[in-house]
mmCIF file of the C-alpha atoms, coordinates in Angstrom:
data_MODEL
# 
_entry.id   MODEL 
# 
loop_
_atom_site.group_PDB 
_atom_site.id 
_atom_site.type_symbol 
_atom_site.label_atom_id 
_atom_site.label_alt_id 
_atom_site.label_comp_id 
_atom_site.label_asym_id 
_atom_site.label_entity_id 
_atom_site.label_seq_id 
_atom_site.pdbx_PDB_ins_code 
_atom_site.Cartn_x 
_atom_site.Cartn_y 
_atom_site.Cartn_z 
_atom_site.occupancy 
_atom_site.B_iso_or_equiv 
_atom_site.pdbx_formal_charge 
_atom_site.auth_seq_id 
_atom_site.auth_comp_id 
_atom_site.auth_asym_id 
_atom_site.auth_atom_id 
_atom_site.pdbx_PDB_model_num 
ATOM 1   C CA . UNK A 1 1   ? -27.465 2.460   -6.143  1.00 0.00 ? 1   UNK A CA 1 
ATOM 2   C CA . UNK A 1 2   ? -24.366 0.923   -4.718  1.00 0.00 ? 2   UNK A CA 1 
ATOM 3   C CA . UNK A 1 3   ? -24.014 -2.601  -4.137  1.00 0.00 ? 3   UNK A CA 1 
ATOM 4   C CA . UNK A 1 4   ? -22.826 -4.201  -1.261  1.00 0.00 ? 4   UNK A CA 1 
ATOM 5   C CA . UNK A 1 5   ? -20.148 -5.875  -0.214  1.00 0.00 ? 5   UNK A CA 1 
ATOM 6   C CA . UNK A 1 6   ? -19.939 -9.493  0.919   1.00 0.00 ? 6   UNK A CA 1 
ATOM 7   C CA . UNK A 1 7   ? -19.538 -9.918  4.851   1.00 0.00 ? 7   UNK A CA 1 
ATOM 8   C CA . UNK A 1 8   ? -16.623 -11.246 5.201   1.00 0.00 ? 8   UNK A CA 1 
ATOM 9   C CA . UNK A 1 9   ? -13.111 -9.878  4.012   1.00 0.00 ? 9   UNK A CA 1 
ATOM 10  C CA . UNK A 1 10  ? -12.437 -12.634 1.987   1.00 0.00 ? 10  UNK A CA 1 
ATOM 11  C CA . UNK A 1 11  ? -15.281 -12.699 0.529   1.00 0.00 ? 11  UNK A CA 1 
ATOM 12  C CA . UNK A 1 12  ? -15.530 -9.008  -0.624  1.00 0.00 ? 12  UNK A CA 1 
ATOM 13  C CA . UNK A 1 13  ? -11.763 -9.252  -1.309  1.00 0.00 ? 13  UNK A CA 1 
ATOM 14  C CA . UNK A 1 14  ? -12.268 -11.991 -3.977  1.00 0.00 ? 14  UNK A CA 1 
ATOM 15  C CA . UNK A 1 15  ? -15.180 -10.161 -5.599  1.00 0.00 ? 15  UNK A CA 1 
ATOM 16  C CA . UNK A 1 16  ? -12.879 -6.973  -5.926  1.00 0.00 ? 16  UNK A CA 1 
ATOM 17  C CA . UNK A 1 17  ? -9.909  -9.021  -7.314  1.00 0.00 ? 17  UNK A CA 1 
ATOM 18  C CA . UNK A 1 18  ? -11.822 -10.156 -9.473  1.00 0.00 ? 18  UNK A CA 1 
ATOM 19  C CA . UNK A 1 19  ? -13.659 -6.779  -10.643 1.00 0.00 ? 19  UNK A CA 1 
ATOM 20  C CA . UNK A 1 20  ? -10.206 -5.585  -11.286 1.00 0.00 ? 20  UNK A CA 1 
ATOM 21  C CA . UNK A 1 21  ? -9.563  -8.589  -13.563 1.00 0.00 ? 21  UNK A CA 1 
ATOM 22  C CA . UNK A 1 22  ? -6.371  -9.403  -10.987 1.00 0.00 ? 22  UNK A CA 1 
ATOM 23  C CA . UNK A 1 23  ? -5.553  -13.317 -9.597  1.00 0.00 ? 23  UNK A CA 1 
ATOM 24  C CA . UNK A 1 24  ? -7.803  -14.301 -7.016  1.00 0.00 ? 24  UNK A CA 1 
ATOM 25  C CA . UNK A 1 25  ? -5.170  -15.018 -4.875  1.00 0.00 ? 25  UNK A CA 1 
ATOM 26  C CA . UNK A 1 26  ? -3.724  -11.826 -5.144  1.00 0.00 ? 26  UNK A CA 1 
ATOM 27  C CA . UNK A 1 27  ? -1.010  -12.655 -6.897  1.00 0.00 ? 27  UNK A CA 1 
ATOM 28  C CA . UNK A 1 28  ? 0.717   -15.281 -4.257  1.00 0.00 ? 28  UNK A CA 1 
ATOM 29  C CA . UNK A 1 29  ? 0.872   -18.048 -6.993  1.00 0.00 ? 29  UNK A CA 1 
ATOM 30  C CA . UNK A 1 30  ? 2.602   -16.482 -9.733  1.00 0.00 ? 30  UNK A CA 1 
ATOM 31  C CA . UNK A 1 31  ? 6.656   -16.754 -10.346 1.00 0.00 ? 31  UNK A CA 1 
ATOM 32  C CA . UNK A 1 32  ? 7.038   -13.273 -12.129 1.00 0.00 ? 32  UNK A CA 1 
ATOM 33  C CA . UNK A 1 33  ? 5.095   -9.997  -11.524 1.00 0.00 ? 33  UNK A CA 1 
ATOM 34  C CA . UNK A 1 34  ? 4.709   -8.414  -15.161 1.00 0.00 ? 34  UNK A CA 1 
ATOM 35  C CA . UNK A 1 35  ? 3.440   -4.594  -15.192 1.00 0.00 ? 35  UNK A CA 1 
ATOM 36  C CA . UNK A 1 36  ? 3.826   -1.446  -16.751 1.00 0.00 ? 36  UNK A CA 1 
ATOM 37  C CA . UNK A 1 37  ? 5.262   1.542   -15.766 1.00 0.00 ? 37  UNK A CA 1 
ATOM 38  C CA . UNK A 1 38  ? 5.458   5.035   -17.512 1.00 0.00 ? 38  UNK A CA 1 
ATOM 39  C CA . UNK A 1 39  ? 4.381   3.038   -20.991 1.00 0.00 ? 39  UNK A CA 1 
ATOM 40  C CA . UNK A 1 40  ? 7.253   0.531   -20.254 1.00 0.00 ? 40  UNK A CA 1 
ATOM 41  C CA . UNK A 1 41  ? 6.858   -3.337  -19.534 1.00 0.00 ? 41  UNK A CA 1 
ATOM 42  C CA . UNK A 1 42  ? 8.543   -4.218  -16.087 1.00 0.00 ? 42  UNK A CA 1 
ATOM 43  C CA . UNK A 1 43  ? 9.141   -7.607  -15.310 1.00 0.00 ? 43  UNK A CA 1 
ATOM 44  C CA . UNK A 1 44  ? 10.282  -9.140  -12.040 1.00 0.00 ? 44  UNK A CA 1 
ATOM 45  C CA . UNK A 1 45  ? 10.105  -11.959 -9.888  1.00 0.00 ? 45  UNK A CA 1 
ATOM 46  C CA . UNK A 1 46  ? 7.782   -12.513 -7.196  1.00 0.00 ? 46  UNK A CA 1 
ATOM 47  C CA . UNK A 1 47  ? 9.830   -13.001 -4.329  1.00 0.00 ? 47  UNK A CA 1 
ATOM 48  C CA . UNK A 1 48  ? 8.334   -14.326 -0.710  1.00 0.00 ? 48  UNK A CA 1 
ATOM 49  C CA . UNK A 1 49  ? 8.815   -11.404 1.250   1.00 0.00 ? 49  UNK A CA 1 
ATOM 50  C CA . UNK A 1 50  ? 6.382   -9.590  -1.361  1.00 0.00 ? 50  UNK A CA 1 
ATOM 51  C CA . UNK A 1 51  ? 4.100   -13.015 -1.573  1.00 0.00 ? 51  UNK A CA 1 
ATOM 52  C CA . UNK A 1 52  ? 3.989   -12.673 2.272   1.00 0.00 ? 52  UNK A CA 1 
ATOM 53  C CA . UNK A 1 53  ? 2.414   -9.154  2.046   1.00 0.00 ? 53  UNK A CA 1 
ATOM 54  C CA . UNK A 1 54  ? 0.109   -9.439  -0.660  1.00 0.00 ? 54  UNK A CA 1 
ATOM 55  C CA . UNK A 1 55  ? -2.969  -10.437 0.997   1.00 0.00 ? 55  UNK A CA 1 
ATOM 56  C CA . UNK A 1 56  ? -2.893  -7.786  3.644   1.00 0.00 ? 56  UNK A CA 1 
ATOM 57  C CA . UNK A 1 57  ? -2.330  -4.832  0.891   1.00 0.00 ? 57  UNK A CA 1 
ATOM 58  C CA . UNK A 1 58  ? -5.158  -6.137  -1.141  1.00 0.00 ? 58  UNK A CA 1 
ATOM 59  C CA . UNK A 1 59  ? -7.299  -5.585  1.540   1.00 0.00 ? 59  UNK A CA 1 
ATOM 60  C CA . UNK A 1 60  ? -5.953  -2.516  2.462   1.00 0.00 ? 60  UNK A CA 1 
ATOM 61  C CA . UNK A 1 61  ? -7.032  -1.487  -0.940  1.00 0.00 ? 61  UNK A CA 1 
ATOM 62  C CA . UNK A 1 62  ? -10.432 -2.829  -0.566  1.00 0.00 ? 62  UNK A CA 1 
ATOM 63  C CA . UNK A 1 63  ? -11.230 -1.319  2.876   1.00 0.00 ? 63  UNK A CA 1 
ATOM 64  C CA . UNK A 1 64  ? -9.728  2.023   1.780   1.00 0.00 ? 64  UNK A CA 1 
ATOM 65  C CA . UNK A 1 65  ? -11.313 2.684   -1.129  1.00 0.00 ? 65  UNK A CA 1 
ATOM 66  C CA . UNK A 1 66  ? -7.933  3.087   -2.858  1.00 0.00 ? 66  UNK A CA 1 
ATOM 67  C CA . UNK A 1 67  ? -7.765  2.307   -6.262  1.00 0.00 ? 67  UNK A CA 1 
ATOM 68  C CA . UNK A 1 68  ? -5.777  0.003   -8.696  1.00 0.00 ? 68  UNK A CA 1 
ATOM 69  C CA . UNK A 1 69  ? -4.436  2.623   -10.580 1.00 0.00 ? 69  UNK A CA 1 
ATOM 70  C CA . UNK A 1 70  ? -0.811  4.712   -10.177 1.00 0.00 ? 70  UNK A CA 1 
ATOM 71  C CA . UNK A 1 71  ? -3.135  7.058   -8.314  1.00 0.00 ? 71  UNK A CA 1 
ATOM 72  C CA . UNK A 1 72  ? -4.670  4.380   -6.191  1.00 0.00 ? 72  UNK A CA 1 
ATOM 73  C CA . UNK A 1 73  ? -1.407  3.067   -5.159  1.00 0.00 ? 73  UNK A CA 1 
ATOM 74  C CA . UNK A 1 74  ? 0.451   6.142   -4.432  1.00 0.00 ? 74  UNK A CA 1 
ATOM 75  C CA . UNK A 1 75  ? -2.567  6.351   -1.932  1.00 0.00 ? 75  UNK A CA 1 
ATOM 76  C CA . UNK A 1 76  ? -2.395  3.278   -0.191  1.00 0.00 ? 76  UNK A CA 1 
ATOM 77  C CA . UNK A 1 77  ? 1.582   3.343   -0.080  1.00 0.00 ? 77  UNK A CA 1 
ATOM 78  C CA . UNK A 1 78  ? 1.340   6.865   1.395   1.00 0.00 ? 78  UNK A CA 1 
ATOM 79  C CA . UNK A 1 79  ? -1.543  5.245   3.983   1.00 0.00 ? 79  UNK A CA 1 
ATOM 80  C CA . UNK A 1 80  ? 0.413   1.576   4.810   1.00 0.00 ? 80  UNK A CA 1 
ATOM 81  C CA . UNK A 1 81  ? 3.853   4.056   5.386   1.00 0.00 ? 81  UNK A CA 1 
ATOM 82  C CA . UNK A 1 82  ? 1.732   6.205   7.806   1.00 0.00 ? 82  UNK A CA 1 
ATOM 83  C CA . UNK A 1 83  ? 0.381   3.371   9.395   1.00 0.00 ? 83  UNK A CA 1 
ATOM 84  C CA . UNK A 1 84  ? 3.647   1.190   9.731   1.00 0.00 ? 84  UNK A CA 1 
ATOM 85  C CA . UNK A 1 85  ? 4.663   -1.664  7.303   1.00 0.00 ? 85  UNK A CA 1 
ATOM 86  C CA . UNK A 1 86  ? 6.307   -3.404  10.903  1.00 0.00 ? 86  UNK A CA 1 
ATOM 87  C CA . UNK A 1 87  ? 8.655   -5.745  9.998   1.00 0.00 ? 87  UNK A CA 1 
ATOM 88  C CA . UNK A 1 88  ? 7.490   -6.721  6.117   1.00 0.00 ? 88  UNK A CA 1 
ATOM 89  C CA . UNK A 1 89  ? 10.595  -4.596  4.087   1.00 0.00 ? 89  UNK A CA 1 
ATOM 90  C CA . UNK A 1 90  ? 8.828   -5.444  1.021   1.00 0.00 ? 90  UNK A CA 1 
ATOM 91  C CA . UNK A 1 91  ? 5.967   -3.670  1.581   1.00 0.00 ? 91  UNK A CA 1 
ATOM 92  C CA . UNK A 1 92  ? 7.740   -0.527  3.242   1.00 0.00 ? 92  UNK A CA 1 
ATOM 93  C CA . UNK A 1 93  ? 9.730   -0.992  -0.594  1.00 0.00 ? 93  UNK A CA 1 
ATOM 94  C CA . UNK A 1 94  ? 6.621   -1.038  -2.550  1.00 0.00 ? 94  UNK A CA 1 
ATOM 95  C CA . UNK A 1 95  ? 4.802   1.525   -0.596  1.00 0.00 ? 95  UNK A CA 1 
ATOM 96  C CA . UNK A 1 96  ? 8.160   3.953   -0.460  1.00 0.00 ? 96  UNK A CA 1 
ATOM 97  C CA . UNK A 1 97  ? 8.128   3.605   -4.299  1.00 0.00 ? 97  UNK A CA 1 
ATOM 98  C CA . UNK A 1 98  ? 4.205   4.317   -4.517  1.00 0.00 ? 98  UNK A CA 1 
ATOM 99  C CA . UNK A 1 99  ? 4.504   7.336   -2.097  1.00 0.00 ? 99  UNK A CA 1 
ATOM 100 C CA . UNK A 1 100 ? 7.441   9.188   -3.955  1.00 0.00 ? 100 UNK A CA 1 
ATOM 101 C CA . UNK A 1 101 ? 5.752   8.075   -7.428  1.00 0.00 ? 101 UNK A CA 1 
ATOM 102 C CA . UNK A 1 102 ? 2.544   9.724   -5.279  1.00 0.00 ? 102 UNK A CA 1 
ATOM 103 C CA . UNK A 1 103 ? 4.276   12.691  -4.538  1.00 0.00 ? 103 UNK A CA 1 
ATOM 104 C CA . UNK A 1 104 ? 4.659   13.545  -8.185  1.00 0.00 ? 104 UNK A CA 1 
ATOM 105 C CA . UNK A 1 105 ? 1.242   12.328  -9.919  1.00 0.00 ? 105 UNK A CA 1 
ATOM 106 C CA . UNK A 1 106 ? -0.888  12.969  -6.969  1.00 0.00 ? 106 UNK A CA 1 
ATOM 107 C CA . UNK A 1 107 ? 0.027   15.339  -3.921  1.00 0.00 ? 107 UNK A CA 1 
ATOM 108 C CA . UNK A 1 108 ? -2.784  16.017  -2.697  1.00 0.00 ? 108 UNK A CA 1 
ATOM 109 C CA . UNK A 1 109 ? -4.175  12.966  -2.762  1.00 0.00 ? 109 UNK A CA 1 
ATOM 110 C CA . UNK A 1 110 ? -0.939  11.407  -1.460  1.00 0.00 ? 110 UNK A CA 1 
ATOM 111 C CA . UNK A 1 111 ? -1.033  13.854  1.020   1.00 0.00 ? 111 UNK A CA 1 
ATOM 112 C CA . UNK A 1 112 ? -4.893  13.049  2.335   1.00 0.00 ? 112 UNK A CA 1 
ATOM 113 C CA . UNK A 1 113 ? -4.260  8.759   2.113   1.00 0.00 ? 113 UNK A CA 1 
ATOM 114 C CA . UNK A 1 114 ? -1.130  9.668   4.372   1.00 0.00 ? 114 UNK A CA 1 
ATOM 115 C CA . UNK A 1 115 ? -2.861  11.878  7.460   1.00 0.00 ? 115 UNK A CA 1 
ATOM 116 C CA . UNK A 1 116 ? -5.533  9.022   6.760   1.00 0.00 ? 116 UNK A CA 1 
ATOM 117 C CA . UNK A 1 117 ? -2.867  6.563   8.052   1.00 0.00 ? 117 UNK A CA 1 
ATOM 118 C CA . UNK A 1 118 ? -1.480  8.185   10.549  1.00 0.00 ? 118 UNK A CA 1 
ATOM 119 C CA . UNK A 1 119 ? -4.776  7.944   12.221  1.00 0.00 ? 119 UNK A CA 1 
ATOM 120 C CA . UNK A 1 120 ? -5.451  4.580   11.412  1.00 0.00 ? 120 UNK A CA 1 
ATOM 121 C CA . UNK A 1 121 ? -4.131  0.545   11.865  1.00 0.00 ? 121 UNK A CA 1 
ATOM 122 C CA . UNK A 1 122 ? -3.914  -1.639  9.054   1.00 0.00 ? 122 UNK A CA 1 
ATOM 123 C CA . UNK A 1 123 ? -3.093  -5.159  9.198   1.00 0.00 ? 123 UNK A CA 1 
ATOM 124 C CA . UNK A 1 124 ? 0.141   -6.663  8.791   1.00 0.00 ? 124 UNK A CA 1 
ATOM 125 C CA . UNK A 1 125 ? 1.048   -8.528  11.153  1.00 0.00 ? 125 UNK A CA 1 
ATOM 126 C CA . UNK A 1 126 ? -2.021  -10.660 11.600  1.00 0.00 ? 126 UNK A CA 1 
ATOM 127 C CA . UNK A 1 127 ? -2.180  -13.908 9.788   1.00 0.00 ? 127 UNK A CA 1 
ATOM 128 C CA . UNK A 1 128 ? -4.217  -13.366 6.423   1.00 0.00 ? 128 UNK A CA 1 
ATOM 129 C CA . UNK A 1 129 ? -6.433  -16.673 7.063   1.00 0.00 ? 129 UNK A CA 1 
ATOM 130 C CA . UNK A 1 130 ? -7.982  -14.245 10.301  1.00 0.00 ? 130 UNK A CA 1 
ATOM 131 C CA . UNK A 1 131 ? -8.166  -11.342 8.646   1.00 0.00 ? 131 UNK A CA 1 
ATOM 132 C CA . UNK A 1 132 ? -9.828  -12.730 5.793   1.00 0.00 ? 132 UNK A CA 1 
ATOM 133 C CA . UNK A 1 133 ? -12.364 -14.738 8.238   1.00 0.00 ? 133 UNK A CA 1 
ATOM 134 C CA . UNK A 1 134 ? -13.300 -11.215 9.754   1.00 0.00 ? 134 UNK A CA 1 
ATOM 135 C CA . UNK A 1 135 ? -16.558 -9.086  8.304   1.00 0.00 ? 135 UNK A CA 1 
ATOM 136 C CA . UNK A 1 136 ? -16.143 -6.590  6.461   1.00 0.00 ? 136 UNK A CA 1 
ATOM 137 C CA . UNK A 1 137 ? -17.862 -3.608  8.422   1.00 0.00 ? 137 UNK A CA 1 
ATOM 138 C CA . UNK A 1 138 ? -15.920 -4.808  11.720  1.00 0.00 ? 138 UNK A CA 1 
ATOM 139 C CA . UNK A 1 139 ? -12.620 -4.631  9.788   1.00 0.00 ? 139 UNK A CA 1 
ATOM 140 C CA . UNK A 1 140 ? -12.921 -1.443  8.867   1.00 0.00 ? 140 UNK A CA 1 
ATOM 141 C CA . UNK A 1 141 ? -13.915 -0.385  12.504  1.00 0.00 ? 141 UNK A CA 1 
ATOM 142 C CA . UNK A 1 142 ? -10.717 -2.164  13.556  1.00 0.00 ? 142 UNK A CA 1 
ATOM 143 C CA . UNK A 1 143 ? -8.720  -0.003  11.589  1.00 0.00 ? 143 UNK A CA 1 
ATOM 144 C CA . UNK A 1 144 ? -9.906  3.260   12.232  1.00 0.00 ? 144 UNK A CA 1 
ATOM 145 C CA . UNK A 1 145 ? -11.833 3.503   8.889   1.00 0.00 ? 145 UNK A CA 1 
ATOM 146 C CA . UNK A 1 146 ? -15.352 4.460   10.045  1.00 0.00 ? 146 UNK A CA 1 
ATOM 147 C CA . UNK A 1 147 ? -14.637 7.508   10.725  1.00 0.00 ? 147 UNK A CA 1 
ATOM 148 C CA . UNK A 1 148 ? -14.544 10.910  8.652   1.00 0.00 ? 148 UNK A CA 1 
ATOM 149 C CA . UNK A 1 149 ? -10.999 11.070  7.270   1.00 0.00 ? 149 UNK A CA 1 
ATOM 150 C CA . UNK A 1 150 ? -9.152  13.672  9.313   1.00 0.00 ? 150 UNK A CA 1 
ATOM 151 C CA . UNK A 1 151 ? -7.971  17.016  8.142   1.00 0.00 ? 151 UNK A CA 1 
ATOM 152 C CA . UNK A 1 152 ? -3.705  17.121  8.408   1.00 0.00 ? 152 UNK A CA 1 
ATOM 153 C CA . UNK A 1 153 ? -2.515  18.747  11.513  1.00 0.00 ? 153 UNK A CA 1 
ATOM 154 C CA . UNK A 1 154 ? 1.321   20.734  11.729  1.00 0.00 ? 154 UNK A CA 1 
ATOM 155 C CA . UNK A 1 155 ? 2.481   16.946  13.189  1.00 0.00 ? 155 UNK A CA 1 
ATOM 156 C CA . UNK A 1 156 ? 1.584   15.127  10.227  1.00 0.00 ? 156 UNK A CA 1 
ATOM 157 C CA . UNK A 1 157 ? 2.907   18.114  7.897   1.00 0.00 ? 157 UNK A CA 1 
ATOM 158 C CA . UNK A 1 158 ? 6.070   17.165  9.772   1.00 0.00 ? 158 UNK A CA 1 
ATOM 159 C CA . UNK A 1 159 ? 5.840   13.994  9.579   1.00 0.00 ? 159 UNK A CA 1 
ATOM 160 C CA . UNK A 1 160 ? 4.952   13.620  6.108   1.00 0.00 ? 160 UNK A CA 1 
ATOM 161 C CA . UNK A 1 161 ? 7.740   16.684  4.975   1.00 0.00 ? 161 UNK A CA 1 
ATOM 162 C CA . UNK A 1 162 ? 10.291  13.962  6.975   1.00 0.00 ? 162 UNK A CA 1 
ATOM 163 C CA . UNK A 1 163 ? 9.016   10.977  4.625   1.00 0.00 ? 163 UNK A CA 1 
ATOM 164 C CA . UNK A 1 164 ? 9.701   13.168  1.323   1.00 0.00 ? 164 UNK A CA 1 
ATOM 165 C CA . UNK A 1 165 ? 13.062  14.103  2.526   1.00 0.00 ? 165 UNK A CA 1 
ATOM 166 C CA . UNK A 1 166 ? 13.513  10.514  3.275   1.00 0.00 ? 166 UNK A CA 1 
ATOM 167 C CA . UNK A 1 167 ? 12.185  9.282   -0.389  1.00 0.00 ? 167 UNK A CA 1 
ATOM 168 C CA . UNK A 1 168 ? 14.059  12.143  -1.577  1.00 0.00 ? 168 UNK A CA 1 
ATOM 169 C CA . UNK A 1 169 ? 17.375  11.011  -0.210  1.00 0.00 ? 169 UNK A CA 1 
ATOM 170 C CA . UNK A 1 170 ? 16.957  7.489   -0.637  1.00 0.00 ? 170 UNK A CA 1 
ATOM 171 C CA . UNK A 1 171 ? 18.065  7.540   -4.247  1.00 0.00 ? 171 UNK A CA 1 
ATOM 172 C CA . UNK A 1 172 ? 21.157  9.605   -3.465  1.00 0.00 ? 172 UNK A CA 1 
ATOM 173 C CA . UNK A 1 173 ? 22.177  7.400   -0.643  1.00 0.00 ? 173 UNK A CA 1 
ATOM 174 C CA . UNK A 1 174 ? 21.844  4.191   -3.186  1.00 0.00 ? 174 UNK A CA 1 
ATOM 175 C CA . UNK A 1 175 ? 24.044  6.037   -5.724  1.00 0.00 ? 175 UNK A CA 1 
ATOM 176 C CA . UNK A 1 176 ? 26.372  6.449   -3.047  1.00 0.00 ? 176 UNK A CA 1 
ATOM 177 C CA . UNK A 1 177 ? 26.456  2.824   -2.158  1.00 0.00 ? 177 UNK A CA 1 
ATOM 178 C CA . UNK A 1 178 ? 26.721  1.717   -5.853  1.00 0.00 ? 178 UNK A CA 1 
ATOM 179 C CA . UNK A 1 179 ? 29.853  4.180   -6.292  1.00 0.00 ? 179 UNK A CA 1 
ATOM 180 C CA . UNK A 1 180 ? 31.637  3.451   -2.839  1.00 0.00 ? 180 UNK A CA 1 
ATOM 181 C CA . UNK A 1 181 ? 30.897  -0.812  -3.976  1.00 0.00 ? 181 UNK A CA 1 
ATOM 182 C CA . UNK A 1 182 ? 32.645  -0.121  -7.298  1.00 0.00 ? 182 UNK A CA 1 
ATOM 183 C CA . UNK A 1 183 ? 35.665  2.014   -5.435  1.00 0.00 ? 183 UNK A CA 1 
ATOM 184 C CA . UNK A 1 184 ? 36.119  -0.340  -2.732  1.00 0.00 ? 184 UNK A CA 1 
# 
């Protein structure tokens, strides 16, 4: 039998943190973000436009269902792109790097979290201290994630085929830059 969740977002969010051995405050706190990658330690700082996003993408995890894993973040990138980043360019980093990592480890499931978005709201953009305040079942109504995941129609095929061109690109273009910086 499952157990359930606290009522409140924070709440639920600090049990699931915690479940998944990671900082209770998601991470905000600490100077350096050390992970690995493909087998390979990757250490970087933790700058304040990723601090500022955080919160909301823990919780994103926790009302999705999206795992902590490569696999569970390839999902929720591929579900915060559909669903719009707005103006936080560290998470639309992030989540670009989780989608095209996605797009290679887990299509399909990539695939699903992003038609899942599209149909969906998520919450940046709202101050963390509200969304945190806010239950847990009415969260997920708020963000269109009561309802049976939806089945991909010929828009979001577009729409997603426009993202992996983008992802695709996005290296090349950065090459470019890099070369034309050394040139000029």
């Amino acid at each position: 039998m499952a157990t359930e969740r606290p009522a409140t977002v924070g709440a639920a969010l600090r049990e699931h943190l915690r479940e998944h051995g990671l900082p209770d405050d998601s991470g905000v706190s600490l100077r350096w973000v050390r992970l690995r990658f493909l087998g390979l330690p990757l250490v970087f700082p933790n700058f304040d436009a990723r601090r500022a996003v955080l919160v909301h993408h823990d919780v994103h995890h926790l009302l999705t269902g999206y795992g902590t894993s490569w696999r569970g973040e390839a999902e929720i990138g591929a579900f915060e792109i559909a669903s719009g980043c707005k103006h936080h360019w560290a998470a639309w980093l992030f989540n670009l790097g989780g989608f095209s990592f996605g797009l290679c480890i887990a299509p399909r499931r990539t695939w699903r979290a992003f038609v899942r978005g599209r149909r969906c709201t998520n919450f940046y953009g709202r101050p963390a201290a509200d969304v945190l305040r806010t239950d847990t079942a009415e969260a997920r109504h708020t963000l269109g994630l009561d309802r049976p995941a939806p089945v991909g129609s010929v828009r979001d095929a577009l729409a997603f085929v426009g993202w992996v061109v983008l992802v695709s690109a996005a290296p090349v273009g950065a090459v470019a830059l890099l070369l034309a910086a050394a040139i000029g």
